[in-house]
Each structure stands twice: as C-alpha cells, then as structure tokens.
SEDRENSE-189609 format. One record per residue: residue number from 1; residue in three letters; y, z, x of N, C-alpha, C, O in turn. Coordinates in steps of 0.05 Angstrom, whole numbers, plus 32768, in hexadecimal, padded with zeros to 4 digits. Example, Ala and Ser with C-alpha at 12.3 -4.5 7.8 and 13.67 -1.06 7.14 Angstrom:
R   num   residuo   nnorth    nup   neast   canorth   caup   caeast   cnorth    cup   ceast   onorth    oup   oeast
R     1       Ala     7F8E   809C    8108      7FA6   809C     80F6     7FBE   809C    8108     7FBE   80A9    811D
R     2       Ser     7FD3   808E    8101      7FEB   808F     8111     8001   809D    8102     8017   80A1    810C
REM end
This chain:
R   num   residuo   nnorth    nup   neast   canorth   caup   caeast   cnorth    cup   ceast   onorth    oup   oeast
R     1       Unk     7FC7   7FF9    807E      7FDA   800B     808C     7FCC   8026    808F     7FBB   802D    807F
R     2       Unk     7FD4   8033    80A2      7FC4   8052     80AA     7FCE   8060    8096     7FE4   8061    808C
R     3       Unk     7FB8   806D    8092      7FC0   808C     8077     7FDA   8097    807C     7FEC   809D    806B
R     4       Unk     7FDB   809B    8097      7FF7   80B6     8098     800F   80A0    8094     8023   80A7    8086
R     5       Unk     800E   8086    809E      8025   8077     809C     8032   807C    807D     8048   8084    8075
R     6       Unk     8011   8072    806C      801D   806F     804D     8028   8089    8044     803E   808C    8039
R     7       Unk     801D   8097    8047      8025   80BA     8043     803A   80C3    803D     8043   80D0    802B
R     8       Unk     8049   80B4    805E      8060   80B5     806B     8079   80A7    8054     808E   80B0    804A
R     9       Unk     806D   8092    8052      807F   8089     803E     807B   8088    8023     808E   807D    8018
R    10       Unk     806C   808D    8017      806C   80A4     8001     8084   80BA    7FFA     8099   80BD    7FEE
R    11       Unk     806C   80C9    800E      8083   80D9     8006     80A0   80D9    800D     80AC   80E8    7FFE
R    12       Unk     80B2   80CD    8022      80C5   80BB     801E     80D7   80B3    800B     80EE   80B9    8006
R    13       Unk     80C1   80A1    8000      80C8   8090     7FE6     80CB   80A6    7FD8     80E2   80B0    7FD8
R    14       Unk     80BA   80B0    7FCB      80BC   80C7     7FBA     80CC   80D3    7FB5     80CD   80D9    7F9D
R    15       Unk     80DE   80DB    7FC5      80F3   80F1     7FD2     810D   80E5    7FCD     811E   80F0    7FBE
R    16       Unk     8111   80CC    7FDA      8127   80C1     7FE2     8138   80C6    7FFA     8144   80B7    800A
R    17       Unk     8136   80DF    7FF7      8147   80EF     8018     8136   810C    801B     812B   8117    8007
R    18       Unk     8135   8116    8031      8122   8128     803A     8121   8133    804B     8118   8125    805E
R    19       Unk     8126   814F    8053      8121   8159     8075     8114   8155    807A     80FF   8155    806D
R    20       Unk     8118   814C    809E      8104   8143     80BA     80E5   8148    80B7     80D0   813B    80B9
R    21       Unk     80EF   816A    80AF      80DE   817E     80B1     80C7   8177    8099     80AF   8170    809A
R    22       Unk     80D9   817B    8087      80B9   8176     8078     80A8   8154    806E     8097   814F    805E
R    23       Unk     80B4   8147    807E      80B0   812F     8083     8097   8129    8095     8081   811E    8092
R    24       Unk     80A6   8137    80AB      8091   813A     80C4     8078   814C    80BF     8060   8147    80C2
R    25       Unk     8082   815E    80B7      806E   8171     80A7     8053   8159    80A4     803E   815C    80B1
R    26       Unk     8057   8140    8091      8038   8131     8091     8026   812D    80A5     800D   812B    80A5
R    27       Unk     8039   812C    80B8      8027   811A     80CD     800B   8138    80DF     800D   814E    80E9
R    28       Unk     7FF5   8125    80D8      7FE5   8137     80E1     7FE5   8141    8107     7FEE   8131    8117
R    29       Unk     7FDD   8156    810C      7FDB   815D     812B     7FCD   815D    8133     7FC0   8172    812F
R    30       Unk     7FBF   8148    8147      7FAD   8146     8153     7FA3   8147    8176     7F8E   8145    8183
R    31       Unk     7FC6   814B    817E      7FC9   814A     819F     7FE0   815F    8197     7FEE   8163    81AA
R    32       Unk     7FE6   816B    8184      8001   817D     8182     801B   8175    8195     802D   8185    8198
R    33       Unk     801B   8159    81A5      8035   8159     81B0     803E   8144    819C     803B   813F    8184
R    34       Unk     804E   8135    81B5      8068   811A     819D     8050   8104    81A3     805C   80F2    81AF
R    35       Unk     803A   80FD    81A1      8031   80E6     81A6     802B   80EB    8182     8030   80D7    8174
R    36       Unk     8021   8103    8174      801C   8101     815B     8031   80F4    814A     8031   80ED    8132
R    37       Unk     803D   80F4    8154      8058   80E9     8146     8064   80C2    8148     8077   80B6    813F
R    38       Unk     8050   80BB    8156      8060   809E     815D     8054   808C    8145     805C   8075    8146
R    39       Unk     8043   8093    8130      8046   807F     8112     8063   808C    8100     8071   807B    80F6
R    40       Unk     806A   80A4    80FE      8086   80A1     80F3     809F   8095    8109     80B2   8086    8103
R    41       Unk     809B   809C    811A      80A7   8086     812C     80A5   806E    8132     80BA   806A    813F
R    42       Unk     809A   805B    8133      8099   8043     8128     8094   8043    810C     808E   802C    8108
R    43       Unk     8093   8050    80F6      80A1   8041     80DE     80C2   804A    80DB     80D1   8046    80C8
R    44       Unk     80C6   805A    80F4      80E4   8059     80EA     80EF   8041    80FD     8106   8038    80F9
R    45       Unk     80E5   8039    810C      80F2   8022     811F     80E7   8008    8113     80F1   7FF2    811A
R    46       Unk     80D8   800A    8106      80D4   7FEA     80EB     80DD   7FEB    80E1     80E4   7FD4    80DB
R    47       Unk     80EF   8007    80CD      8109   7FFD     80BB     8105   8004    80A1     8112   7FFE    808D
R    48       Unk     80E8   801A    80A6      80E2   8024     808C     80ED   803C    807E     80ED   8040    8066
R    49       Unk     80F8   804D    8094      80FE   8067     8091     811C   806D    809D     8118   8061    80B2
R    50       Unk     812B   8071    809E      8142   8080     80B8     814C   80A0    80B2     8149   80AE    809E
R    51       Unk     8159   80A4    80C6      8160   80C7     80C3     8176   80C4    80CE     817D   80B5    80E0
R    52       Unk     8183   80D5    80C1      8198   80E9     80BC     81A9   80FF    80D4     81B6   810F    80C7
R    53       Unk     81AA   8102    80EE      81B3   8115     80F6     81D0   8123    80F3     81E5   811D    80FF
R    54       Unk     81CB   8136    80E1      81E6   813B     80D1     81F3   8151    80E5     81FF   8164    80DC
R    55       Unk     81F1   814E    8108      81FF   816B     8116     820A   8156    8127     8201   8142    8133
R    56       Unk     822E   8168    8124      8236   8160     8140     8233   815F    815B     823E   8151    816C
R    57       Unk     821E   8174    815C      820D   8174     817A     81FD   815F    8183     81F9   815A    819A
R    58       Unk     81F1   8153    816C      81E2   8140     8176     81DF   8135    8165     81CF   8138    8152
R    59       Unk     81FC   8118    816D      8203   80FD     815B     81F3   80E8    8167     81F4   80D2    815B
R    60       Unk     81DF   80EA    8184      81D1   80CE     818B     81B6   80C9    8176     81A4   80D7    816D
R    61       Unk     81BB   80B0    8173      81A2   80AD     8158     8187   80BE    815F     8187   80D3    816C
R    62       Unk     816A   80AF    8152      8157   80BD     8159     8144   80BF    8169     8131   80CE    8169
R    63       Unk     814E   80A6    817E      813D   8097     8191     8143   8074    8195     8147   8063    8183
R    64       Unk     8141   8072    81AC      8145   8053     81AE     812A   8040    81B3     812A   8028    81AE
R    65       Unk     8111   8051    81BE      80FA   804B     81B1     80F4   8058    81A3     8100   806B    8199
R    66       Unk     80D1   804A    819C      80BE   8061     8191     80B9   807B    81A0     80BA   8091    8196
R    67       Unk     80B4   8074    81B9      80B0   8095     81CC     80BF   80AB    81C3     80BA   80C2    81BE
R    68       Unk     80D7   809B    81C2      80F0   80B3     81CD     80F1   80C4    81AC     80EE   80DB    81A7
R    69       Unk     80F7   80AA    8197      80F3   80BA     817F     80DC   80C7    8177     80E1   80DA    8168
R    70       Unk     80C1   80C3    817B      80AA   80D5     817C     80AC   80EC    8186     80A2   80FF    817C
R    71       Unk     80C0   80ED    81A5      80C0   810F     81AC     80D7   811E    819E     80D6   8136    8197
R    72       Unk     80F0   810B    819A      8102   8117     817E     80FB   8128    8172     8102   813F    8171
R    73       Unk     80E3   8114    8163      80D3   8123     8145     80C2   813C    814D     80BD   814E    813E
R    74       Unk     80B8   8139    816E      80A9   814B     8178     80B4   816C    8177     80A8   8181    8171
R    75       Unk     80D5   8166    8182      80E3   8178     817C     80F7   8179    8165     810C   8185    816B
R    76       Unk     80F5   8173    8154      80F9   8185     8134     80E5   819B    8131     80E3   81B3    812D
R    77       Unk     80D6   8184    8136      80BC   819A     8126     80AD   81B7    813D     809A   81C7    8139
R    78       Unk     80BE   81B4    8151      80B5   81CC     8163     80C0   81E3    8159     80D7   81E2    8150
R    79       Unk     80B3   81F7    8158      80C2   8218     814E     80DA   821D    815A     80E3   8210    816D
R    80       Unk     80E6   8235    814C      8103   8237     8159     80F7   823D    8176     80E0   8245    8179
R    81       Unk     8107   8238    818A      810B   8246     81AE     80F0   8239    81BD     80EA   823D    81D5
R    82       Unk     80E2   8228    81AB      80D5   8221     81C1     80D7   8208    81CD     80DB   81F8    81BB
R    83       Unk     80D7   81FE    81E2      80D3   81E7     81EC     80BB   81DB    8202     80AA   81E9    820B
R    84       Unk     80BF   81BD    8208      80A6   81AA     8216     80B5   819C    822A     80CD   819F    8232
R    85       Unk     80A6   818E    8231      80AF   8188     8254     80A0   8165    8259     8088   8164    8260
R    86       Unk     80AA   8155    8256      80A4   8136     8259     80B2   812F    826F     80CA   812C    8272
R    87       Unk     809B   812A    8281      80AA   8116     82A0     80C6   8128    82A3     80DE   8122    82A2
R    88       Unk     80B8   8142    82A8      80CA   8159     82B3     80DF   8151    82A9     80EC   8142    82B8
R    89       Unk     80E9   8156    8294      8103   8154     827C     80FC   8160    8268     80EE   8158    8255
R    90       Unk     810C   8185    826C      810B   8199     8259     810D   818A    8233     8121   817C    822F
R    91       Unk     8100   818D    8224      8101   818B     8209     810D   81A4    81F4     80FC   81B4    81ED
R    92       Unk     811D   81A8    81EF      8125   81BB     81DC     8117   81B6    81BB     810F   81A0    81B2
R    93       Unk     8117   81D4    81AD      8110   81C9     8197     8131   81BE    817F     8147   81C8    817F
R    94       Unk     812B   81B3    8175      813E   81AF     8161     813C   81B1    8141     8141   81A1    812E
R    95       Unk     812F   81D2    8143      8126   81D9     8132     813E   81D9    8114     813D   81CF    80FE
R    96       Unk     8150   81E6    8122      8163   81EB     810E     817D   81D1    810B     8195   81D7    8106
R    97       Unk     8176   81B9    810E      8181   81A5     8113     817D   8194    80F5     8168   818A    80ED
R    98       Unk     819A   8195    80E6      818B   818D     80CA     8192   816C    80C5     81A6   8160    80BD
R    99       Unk     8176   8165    80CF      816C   8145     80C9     815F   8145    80B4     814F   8155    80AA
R   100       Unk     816C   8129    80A9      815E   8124     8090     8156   8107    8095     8163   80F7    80A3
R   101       Unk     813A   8101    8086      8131   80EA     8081     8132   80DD    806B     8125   80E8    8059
R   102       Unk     8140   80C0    8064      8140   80B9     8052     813A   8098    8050     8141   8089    8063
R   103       Unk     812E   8090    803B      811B   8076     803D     8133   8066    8034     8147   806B    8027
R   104       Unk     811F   8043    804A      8132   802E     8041     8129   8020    8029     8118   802A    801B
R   105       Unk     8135   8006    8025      812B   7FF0     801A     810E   7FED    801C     80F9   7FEF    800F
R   106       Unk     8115   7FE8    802F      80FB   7FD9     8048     80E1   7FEA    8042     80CA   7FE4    8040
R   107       Unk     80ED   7FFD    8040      80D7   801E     803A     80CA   8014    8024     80B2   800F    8023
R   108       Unk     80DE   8011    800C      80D1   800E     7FF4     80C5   8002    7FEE     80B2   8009    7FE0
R   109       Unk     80CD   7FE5    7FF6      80B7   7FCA     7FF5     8099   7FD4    8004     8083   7FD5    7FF9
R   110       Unk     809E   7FD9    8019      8085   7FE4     8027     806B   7FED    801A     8054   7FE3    801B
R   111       Unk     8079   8008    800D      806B   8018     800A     805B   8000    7FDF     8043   7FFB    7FDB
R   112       Unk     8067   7FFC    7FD5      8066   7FE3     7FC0     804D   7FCE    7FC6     8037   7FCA    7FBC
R   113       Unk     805C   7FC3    7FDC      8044   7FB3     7FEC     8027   7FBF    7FEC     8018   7FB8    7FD9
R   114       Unk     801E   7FD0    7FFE      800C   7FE3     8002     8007   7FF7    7FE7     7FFC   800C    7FEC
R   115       Unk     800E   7FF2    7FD2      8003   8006     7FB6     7FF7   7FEC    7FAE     7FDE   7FED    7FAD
R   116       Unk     8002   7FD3    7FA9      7FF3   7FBD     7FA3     7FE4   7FB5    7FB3     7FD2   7FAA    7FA6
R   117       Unk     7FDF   7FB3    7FCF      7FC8   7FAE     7FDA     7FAF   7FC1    7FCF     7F9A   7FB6    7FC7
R   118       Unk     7FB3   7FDC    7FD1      7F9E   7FEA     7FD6     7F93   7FE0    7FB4     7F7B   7FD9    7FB2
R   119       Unk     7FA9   7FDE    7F95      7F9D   7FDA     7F7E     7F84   7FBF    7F82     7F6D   7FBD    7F7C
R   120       Unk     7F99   7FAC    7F90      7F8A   7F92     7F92     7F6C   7F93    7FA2     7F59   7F85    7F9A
R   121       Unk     7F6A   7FA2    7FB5      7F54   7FAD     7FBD     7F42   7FC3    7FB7     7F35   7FCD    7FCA
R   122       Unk     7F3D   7FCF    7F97      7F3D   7FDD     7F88     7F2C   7FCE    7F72     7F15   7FD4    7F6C
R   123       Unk     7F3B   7FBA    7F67      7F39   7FAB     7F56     7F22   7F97    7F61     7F10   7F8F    7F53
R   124       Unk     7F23   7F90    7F79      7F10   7F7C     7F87     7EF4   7F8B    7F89     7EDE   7F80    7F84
R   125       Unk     7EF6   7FA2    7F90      7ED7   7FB6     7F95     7ED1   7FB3    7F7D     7EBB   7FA8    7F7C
R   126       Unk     7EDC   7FB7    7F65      7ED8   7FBB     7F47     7EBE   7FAD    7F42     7EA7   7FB2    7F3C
R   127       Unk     7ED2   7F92    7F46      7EC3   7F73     7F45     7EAE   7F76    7F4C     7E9C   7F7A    7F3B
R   128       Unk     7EA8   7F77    7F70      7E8B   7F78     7F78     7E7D   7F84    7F72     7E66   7F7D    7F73
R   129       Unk     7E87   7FA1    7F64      7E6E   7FB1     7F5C     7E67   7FA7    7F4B     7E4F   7FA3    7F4A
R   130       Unk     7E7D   7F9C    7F31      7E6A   7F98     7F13     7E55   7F7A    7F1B     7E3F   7F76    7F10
R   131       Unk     7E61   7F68    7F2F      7E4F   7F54     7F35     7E35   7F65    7F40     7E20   7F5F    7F34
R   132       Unk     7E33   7F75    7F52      7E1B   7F78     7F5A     7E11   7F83    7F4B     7DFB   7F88    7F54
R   133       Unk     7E16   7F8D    7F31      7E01   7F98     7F1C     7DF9   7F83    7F09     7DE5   7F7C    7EFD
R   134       Unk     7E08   7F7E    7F0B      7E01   7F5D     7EF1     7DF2   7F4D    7F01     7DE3   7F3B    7EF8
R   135       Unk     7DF4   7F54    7F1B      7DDB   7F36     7F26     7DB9   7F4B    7F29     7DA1   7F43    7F29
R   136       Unk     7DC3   7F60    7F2C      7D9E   7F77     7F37     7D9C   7F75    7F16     7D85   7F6F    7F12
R   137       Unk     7DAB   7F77    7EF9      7DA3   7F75     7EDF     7D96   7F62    7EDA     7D7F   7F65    7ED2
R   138       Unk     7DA3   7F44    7EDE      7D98   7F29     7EDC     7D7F   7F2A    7EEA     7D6D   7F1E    7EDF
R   139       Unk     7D79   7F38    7F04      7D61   7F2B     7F16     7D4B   7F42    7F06     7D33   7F3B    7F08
R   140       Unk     7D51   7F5F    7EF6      7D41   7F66     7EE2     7D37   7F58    7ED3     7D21   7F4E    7ED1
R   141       Unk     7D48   7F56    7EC8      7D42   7F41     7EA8     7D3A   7F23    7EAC     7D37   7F15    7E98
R   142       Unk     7D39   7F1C    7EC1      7D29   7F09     7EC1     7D0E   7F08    7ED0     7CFF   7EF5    7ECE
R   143       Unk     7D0A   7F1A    7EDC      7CF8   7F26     7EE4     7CE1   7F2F    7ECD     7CCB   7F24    7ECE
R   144       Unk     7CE6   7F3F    7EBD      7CD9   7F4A     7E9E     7CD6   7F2D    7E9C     7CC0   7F23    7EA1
R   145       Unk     7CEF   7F19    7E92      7CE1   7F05     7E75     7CCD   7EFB    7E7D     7CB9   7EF6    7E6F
R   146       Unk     7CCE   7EF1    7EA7      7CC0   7EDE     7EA8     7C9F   7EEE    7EAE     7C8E   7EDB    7EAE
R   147       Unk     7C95   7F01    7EB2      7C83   7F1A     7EB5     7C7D   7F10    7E92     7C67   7F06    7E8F
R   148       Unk     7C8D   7F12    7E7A      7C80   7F19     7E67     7C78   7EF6    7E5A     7C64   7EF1    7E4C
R   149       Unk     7C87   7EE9    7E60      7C84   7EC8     7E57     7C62   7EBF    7E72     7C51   7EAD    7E72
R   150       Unk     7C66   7ECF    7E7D      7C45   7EBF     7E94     7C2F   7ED2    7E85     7C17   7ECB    7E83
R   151       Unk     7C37   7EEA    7E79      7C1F   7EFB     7E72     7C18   7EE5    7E53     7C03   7EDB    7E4A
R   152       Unk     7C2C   7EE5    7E4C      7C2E   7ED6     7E2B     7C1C   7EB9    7E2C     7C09   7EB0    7E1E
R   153       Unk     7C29   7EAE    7E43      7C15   7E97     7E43     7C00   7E95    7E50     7BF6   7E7F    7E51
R   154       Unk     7BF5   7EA9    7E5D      7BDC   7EAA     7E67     7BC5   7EB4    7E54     7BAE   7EAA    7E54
R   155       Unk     7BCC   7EC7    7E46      7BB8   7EC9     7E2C     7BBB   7EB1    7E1D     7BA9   7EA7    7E10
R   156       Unk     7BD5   7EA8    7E20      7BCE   7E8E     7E08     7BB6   7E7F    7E13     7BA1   7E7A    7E06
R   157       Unk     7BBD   7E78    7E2E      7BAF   7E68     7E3A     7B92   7E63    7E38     7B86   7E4D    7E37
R   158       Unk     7B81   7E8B    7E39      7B6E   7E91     7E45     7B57   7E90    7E23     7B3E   7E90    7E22
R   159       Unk     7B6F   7E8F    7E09      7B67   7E83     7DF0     7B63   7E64    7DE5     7B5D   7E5D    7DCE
R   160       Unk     7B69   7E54    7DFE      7B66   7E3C     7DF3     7B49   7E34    7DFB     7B3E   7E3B    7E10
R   161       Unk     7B3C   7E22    7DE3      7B1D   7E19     7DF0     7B1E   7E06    7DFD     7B28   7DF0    7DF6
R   162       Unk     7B0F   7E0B    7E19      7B03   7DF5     7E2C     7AE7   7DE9    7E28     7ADA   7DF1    7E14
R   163       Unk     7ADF   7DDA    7E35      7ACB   7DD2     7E35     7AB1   7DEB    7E40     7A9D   7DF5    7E35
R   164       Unk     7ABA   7DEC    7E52      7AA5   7E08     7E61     7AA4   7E1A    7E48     7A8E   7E22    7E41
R   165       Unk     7ABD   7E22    7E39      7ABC   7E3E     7E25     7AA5   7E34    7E0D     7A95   7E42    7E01
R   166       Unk     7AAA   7E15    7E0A      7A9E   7E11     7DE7     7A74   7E10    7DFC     7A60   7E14    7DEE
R   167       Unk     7A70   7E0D    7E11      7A59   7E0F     7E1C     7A4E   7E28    7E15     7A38   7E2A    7E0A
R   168       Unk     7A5E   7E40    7E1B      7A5D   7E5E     7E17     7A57   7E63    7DF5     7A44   7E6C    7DE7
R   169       Unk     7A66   7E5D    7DF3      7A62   7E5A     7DD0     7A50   7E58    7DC2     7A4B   7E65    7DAE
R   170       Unk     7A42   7E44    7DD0      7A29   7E39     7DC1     7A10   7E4A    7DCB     79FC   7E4E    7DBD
R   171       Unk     7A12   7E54    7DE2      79F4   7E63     7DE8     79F0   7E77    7DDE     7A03   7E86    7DD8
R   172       Unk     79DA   7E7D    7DDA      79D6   7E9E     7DCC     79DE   7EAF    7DDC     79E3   7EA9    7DF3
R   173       Unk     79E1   7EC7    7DD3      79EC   7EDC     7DDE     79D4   7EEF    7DE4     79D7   7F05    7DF0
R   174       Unk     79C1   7EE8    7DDD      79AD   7EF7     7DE8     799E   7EEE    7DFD     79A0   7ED6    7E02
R   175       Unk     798C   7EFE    7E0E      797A   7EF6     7E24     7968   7EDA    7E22     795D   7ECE    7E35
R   176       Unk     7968   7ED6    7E0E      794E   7EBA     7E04     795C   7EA1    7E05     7973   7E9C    7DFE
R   177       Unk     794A   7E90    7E10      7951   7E72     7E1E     7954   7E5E    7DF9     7947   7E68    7DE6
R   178       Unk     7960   7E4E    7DF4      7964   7E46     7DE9     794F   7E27    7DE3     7952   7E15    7DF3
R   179       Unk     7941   7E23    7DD3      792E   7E10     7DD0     793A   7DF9    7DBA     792C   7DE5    7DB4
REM end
C-alpha cells in the first residue's frame, strides 16, 4: 500500500475521530490542487475512513465519487476566502466548515493487515540476510580447510620416498663420479 495511504490511516486509527483539517494536513502536495487528494478519497470510498459534516449548510455527504470528494477535501483545506474553478464551476473554500474524520472497522483491520505485512516482510529480509552470511562464511571456511588440507598433504606427499628420490640418495653429493 502507498506511504501516504498507510499514514492516512494511522493516524486515523490513532485518533479515532479527527478534523478534516488535520487529517488532510498528511497528504503531501505535489500539483497543490484536488488531484493530491484522490488516495484519501478512495480510501474513504473503500470504507476505510468516513467524515462527519457537522453544518446545516452543508448536509450533502462528501462526494458521490472519488473526483468530487477529492475536490471536497481540496476545499477544506483551501485558506479562508479563497477559491478554484473546475469545468468553469466556482469552488469555495470550506475552510471553516467543521468536518471531522473518523475511522471504520474496515479501517482498522486495514491498517492490522498492513503492520503485519510489512513485520512479515521484515522478518523475511532478516532471513536472507543471515542466510547470505552463513553461505559467503561457509564458502570461507571451506575455502581455508581445503587451501590448508592440499598444503598438508602435499608436503606429506613431497616426504614420501620414491624410487627416483632413494637414486638421489645414494649419489655423492660431491662433483666426483662414483666408481
């Protein structure tokens, strides 16, 4: 799952209930309009999250898609008096509009799910690493014994008498032919 999603429901979870505002507050800005916004908007339309609009001015939920609730969220989070303009349709902000976000079920499991994935995938790197040290150790150490068991038996070797060696043996060691 994307960082900001989990974030998202984190802190969420965390919370239990929570203004819009500092909810939205996570989501990073990267086009500064409502498109930054359509991962909390689709996890509120999967069933992870829902909000609160506690004003009689505006009892229609938060969107009937993702679009519409992404520019929602676009305007909470706009400063007081300012507004945006989508397919020439004025946007107000709804700055002072007190929405609250508060997590479901669904949220919780979620977010549960994904703490155990990431351990279980945590726990799996673990593994590979200590395997790949135990196998570059093993290919050491056997490397050394078998370096020191060929050196071991090659002097043994180069001590045992042959025929050619006991020839050597017998001649003088000096320049003079043997009679």
């Amino acid at each position: 799952m994307d960082r900001v999603a989990r974030n998202l429901l984190e802190a969420i979870n965390n919370n239990g209930e929570m203004p819009a505002k500092d909810l939205l507050g996570i989501v990073p800005r990267r086009t500064n309009d409502y498109r930054d916004f359509f991962v909390a908007a689709n996890l509120m339309h999967a069933g992870f999250f829902d909000f609160d609009a506690g004003s009689e001015e505006h009892t229609n939920s938060l969107g009937i898609t993702s679009q519409e609730t992404a520019i929602i969220f676009a305007q909470i989070m706009l400063p007081k008096g300012e507004s945006f303009e989508i397919n020439e349709c004025p946007r107000d902000s709804w700055h002072d509009l007190p929405v609250k976000a508060f997590s479901t079920a669904k949220g919780f499991l979620k977010l549960e799910e994904i703490i155990e994935a990431e351990k279980r995938e945590s726990r799996d790197r673990n593994i590979k690493r200590k395997d790949y040290f135990m196998s570059i150790l093993t290919g050491i150490i056997v490397a050394i014994l078998a370096s020191w068991l060929f050196h071991y038996f090659a002097l043994e070797r180069s001590e045992v008498v042959t025929p050619n060696k006991q020839l050597n043996k017998d001649a003088p060691k000096s320049g003079a032919p043997v009679i």
